[in-house]
C-alpha positions in Angstrom: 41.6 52.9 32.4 41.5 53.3 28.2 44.8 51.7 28.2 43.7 48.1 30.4 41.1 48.2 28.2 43.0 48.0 24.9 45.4 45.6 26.8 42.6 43.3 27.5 41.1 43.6 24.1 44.6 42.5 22.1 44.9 39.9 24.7 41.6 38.2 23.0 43.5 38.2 19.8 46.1 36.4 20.9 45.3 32.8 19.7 44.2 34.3 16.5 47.6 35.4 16.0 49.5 32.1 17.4 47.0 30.2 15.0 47.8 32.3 12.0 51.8 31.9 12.9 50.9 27.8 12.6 49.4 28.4 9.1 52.4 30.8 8.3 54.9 28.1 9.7 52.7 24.2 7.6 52.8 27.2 4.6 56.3 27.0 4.6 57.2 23.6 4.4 57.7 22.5 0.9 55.6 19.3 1.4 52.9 17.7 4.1 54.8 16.4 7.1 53.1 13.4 6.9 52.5 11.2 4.0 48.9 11.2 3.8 47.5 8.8 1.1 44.4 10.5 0.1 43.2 13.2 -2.3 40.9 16.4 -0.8 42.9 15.9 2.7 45.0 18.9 1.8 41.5 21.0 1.3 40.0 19.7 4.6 43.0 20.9 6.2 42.8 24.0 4.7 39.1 24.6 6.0 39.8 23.0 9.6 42.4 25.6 10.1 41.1 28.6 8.7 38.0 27.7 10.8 39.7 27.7 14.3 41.0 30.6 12.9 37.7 32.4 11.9 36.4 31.3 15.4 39.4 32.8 17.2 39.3 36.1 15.4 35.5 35.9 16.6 36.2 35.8 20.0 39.0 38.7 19.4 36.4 40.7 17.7 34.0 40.6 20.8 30.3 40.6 20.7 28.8 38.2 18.2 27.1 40.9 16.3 26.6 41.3 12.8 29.5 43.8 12.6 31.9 42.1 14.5 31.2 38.8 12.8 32.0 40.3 9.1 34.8 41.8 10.4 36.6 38.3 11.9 35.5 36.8 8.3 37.1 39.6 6.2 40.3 39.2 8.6 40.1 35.0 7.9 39.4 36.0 4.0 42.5 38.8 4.3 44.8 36.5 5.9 43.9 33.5 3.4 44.7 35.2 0.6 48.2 36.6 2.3 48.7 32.5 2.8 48.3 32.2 -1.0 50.0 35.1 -1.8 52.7 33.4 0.6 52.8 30.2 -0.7 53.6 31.2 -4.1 56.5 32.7 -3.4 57.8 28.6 -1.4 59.5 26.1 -3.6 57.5 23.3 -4.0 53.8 24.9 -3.1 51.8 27.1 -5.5 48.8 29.3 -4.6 45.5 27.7 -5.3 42.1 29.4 -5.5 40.5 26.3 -4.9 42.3 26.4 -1.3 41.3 30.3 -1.1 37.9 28.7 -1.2 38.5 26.1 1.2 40.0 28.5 3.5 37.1 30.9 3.4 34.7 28.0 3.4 36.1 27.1 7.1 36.9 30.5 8.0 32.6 31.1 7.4 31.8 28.0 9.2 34.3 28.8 12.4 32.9 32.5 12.2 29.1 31.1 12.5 29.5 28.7 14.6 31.4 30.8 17.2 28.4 33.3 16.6 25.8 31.2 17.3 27.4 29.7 20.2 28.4 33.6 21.5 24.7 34.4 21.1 23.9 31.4 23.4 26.3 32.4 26.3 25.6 36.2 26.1 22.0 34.8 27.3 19.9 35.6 24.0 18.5 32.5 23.5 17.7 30.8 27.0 18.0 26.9 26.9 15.0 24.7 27.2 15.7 23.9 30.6 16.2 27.6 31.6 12.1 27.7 30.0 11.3 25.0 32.4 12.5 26.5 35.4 11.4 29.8 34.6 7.7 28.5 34.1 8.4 26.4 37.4 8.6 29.7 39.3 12.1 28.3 40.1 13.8 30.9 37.6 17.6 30.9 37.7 17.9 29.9 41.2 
């Protein structure tokens, strides 16, 4: 029983762990696949990534509680710096802090929204129409 458990648990870290392989695999490249002709797109990128990644490790973490949502943002913040760290070490890319701080800038955003939208579907925080039908008398029929 322990065991399906900790299957099913992994199994939520999944796209965590193919979105992180995507960031390992752009990291490599020595430039942008595509030319892109304006300056901050490289930071955007930076934050859109690390926040589907924050989000994912959110929903591996389980329960949007305060615990579990520092937890997925130190794992985003970890795994940032291992994509500096990384990047160093490629010919043609350097490690940046400013992209640190774009990458935990989306990692915190992806984290908090995911949390917000996990306290919404765990029931915390009926909807306004869920209010209407429970003063109705017609509750969650």
């Amino acid at each position: 029983m322990a065991t399906r458990f900790a299957v099913r648990r992994g199994a939520r870290f999944v796209p965590a762990a193919a979105l992180y392989g995507l960031i390992f695999y752009l990291s490599s490249l020595e430039r942008w696949p595509v030319e892109v002709g304006w300056e901050g797109f490289d930071k955007m990128a930076h934050a859109l990534m690390f926040g589907l990644l924050g989000a994912a490790l959110a929903y591996g973490f389980g329960r949007p509680t305060r615990r579990e949502t520092a937890a997925a943002f130190l794992a985003a913040g970890v795994l940032a710096a291992l994509d500096e760290i990384h990047q160093r070490f490629v010919p043609g890319r350097d490690a940046s802090l400013w992209d640190f701080l774009a990458d935990l800038a989306g990692a915190g955003a992806g984290v908090g929204i995911f949390r917000r939208l996990g306290r919404k579907g765990a029931g915390r925080a009926p909807s306004a129409q869920d209010k209407a039908r429970e003063r109705s008398g017609r509750a969650f029929s």
